[in-house]
C-alpha positions in Angstrom: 6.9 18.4 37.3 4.4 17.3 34.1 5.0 13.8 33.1 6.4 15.3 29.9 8.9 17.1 31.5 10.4 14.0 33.8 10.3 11.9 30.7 12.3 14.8 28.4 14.8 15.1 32.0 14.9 11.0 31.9 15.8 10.7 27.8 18.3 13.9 28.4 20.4 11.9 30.9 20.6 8.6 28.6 23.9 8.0 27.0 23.6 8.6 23.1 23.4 5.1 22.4 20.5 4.2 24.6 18.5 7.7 23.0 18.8 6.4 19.9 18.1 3.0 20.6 14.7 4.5 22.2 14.2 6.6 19.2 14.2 3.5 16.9 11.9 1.4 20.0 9.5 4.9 19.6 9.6 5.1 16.0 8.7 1.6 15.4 5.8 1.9 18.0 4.4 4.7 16.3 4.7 3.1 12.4 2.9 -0.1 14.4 0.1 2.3 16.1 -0.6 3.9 12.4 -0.7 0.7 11.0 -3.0 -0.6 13.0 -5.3 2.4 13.2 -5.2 2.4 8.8 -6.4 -1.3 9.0 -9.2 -0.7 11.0 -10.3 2.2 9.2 -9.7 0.9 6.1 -11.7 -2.4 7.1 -15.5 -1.3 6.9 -15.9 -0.1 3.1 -17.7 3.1 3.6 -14.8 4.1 6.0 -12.7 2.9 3.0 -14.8 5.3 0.5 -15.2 8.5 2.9 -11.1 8.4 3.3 -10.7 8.2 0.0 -12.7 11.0 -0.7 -11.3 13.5 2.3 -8.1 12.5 0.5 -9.4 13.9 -2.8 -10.6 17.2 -1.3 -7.2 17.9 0.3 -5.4 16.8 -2.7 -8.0 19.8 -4.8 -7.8 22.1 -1.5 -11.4 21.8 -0.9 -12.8 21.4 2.5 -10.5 22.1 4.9 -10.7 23.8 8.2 -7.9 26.3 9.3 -8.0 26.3 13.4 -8.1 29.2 15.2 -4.0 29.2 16.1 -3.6 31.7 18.3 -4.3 29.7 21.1 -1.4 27.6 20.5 1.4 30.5 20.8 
């Protein structure tokens, strides 16, 4: 069994209380984790500038790379 699957088994058997109580525990790990990873980008100023400017170009559509999906159906 993947660890994925044991964890999704593991959550399934948790009362409802305790799911969402580890929702909220997950969530608030994740908001932290993005957060922290924003800082740190954001901290050296041509980081700062190149975000800035991906954000334009997918704001005006230019630039962006489609994936090959088919390999994920």
């Amino acid at each position: 069994m993947s660890t994925l699957a044991a964890i999704e088994s593991a959550v399934t058997q948790l009362p409802r209380s305790e799911k969402a109580e580890l929702l909220r525990f997950v969530a608030a790990q994740l908001r932290e984790t993005a957060e922290d990873e924003t800082d740190y980008l954001l901290s050296s100023p041509a980081n700062h500038e190149h975000l800035l400017r991906v954000v334009a170009d997918i704001r005006a559509g230019r630039n962006i790379v489609s994936p090959d999906q088919t390999m994920f159906r």
